[in-house]
N, C-alpha and C positions, 0 to 999 in steps of 0.2 A: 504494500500500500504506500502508496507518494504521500507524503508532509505537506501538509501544505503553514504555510507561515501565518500566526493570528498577530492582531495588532500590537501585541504586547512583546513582542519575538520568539516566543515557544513554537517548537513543531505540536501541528494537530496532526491526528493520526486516523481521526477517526473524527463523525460525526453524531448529532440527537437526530433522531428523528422520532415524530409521534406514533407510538404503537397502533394504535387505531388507524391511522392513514395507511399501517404499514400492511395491516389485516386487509384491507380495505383496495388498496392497489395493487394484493395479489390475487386477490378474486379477479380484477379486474383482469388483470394478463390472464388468470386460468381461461377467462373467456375469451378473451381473443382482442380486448379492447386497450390504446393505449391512453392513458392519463394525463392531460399538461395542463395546467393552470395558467389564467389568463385573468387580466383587467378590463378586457374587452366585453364580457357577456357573462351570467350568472352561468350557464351551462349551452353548448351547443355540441352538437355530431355531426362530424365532418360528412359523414355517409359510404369514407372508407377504412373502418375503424381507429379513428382519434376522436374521443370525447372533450372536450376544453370546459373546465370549470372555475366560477371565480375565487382570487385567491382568497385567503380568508380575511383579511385585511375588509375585503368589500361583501362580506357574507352577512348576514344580520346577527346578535349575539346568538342565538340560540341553533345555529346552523352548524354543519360541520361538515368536513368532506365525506365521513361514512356515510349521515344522510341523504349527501346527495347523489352519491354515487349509486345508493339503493333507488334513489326514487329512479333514475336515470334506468338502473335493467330493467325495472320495474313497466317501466315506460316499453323499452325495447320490446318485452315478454308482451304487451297487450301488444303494442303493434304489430305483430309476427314476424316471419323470418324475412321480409323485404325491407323493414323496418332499418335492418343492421347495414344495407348498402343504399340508406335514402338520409339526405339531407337532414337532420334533429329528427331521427324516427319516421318521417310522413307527417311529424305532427301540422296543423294549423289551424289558428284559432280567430280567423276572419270571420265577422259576422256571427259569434257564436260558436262555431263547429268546434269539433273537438271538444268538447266539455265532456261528453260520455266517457272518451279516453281517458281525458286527465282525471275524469272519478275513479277510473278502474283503476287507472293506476294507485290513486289512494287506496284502494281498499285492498288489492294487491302486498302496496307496501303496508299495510298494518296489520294484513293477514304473517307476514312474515315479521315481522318487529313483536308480536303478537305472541310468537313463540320465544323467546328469550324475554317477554314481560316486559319490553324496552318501548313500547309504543311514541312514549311522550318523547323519548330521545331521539327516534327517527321519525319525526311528527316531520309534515309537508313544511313548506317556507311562506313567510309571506301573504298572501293575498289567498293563498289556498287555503289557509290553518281555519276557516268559519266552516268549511266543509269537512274538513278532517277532522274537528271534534266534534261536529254532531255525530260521528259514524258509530254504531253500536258494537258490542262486543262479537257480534258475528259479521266483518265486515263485506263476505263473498257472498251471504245470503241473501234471498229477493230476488224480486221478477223484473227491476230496474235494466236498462240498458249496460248501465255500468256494470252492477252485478255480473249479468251475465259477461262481458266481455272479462273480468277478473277473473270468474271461475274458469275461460278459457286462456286465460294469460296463464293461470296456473298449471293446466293441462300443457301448456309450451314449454314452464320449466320444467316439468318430469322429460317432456318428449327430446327436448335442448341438452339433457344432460346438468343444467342448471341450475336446479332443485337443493340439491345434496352439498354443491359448492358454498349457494348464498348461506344456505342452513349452520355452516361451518364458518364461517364470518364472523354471521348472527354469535354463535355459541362464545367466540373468541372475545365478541368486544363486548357478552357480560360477563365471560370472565376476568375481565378487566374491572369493568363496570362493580363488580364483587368483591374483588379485592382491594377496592379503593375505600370500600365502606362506608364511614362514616370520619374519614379524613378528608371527602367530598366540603368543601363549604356548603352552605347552607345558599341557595339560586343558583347552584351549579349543578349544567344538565345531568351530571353523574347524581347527583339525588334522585333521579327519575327511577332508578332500578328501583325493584321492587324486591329483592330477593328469593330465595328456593325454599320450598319444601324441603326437611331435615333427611325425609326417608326417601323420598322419588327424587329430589334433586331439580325437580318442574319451578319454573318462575309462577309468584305467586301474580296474579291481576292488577293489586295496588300494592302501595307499600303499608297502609294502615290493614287490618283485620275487618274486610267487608262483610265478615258473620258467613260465611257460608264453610261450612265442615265436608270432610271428606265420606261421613257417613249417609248424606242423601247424594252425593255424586252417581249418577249416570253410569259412571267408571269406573266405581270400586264393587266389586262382583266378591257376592257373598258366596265363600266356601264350605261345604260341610262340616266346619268344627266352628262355624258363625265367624270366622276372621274374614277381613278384607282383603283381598287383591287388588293392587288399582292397577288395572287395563291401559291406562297413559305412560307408564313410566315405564312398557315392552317388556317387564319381566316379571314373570308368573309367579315366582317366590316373594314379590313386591310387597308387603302386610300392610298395611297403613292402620292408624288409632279412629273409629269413625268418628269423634268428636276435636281431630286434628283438623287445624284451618285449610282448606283446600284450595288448592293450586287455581294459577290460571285459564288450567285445561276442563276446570270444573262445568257441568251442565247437570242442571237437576236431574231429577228420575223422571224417567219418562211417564209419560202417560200415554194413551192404550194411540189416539191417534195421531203421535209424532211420526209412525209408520207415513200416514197418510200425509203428512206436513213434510217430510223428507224427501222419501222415494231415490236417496241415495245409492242405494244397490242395483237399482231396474234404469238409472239414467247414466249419465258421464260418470258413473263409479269405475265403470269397466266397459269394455270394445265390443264384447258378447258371451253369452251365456250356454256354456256346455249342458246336451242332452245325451241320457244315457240310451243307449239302443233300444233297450228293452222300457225307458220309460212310456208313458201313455203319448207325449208329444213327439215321438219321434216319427210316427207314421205319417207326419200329417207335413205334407211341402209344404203349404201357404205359410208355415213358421218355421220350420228349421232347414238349415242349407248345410249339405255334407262337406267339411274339408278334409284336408289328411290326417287332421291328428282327432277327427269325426264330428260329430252333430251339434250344431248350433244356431243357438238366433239371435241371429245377427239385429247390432244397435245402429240403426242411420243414425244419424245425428247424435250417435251416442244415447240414445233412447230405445230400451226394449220396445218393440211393436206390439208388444201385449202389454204396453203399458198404458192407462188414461188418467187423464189428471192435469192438471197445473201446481199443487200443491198448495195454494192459498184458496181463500175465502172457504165456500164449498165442493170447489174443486178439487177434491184429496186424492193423492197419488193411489189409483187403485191396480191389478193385474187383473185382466180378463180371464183368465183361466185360472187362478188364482189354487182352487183346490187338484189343479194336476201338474202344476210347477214341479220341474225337474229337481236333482239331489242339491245341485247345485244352488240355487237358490234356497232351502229347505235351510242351509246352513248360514243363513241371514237374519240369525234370530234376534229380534230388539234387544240392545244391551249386551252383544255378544263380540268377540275381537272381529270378527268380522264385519258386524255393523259398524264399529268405530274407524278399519279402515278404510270400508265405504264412504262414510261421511267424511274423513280426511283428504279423500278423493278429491270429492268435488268442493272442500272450502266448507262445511258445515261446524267438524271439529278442529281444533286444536292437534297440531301433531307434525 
């Protein structure tokens, strides 16, 4: 390494640079994006991957390059893969347009900040933050435009490879976020973490005790000797106390017609639905088409064709054949690991 000479005439040997930017700018390369900082513009995309964001000098206080860097894939993921070789994504916002977009991408980015409990840290900028805090705790659900286009941004990062990278980021800069504790001043966005759960290690929602316990969670799956599992934290010997404060990832118990409010397993949860040879649906072509690895029905639009519903008002996610559903479905039972990675699927749960 070259010396370089400081004011004072010592060799430097070496430089600071901020941890977080450093999490932050290798995700970036993981994707394929380069990073330069400019005075010129808050953020723009060349459209041959170089992103230019402003320095931090001209960022607002509460801003910071992780933030923007998230809203920015975030952006990319809604726009789709034409997105990464067009001028600032495709975006424009003449006359109105693009609004639907820049929602998704909120709810996008909050869906992801959402899982490290960090929301308020990677909160939008500026003129956007009126719409970013109204957004509720499930920020991909609803029949909105936006919605929709988030729940398929998020379909682009599983399909992109992308997914798994940001999620590794996220995790990095609360573990930062965590070890700074309470050595955070008091209006520094590091107070925004919320902290973990003792035994799952899950970010909690707030930082104060919103009263909700791990013993009516959704999540914690009552075992034969009456202990709890909690379903969120991916490991089966997980126990939890039911009167411990429960995580971010919490969702009451359900009731009998969240089936019908969801419909996460019969839409964009999955591509299609295996039938067994010998089930009752197999004989019948108008719903199952033979591939090589055998029978199935197939989701246009990512929607079973035995599916009807919208899932709001009175229109509840129902199956039409509902009592000759294959095995496959059978093992979609409410409150079961499978249900929850269904609904993580499509943006419902936490996860």
């Amino acid at each position: 390494m070259s010396a370089e000479e400081s004011d004072r005439g010592r060799p430097i040997m070496a430089r600071y640079d901020d941890p977080v930017d450093l999490v932050w700018l290798a995700l970036m390369r993981r994707l394929g994006i380069d990073v330069e900082r400019t005075d010129a513009a808050y953020a723009t995309y060349d459209g041959a991957g170089t992103l230019a964001v402003a320095v931090q000098e001209d960022m607002d206080p509460d801003d910071c390059l992780a933030q923007m860097l998230l809203h920015e894939v975030c952006h990319a993921l809604v726009q789709g893969r034409r997105a990464l070789t067009t001028l600032d994504w495709g975006l424009a916002y003449q006359e109105g347009e693009g609004l639907d977009e820049e929602y998704a991408t909120h709810r996008l980015q909050a869906h992801f900040a959402d899982r490290v409990g960090m929301r308020e840290f990677f909160a939008v900028t500026t003129q956007w933050r009126p719409h970013w805090n109204q957004m509720g705790p499930e920020p991909l659900r609803g029949t909105e435009v936006s919605s929709r286009l988030a729940r398929r941004a998020l379909e682009n990062a599983r399909a992109w490879g992308w997914e798994d990278a940001i999620h590794k980021a996220l995790e990095r800069t609360a573990a930062i976020a965590e070890a700074l504790g309470e050595a955070a001043p008091e209006g520094s966005l590091w107070r925004g973490a919320t902290g973990r759960h003792p035994t799952t290690g899950l970010p909690y929602a707030t930082r104060e005790d919103d009263g909700t316990r791990c013993g009516g969670c959704a999540w914690a799956e009552v075992q034969t000797d009456d202990t709890l599992v909690c379903l969120q934290s991916g490991l089966r010997a997980c126990t939890v106390d039911d009167q411990a404060r429960a995580c971010g990832r919490y969702e009451a118990r359900f009731e009998d017609d969240e089936c019908g409010r969801c419909g996460a397993c019969c839409r964009e949860g999955f591509h299609e639905v295996e039938v067994g040879a010998d089930e009752p649906l197999a004989s019948e072509p108008d719903v199952v088409v033979a591939r090589e690895s055998g029978l199935v029905i197939p989701r246009p639009g990512g929607r079973c064709r035995l599916l009807v519903g919208t899932g709001v008002g009175g229109s509840l996610y129902r199956c039409t054949r509902y009592s000759e559903r294959p095995t496959s479905c059978r093992d979609f039972a409410m409150g079961s690991d499978n249900c929850l990675l269904a609904r993580r699927r499509v943006g419902l749960s936490r996860g």
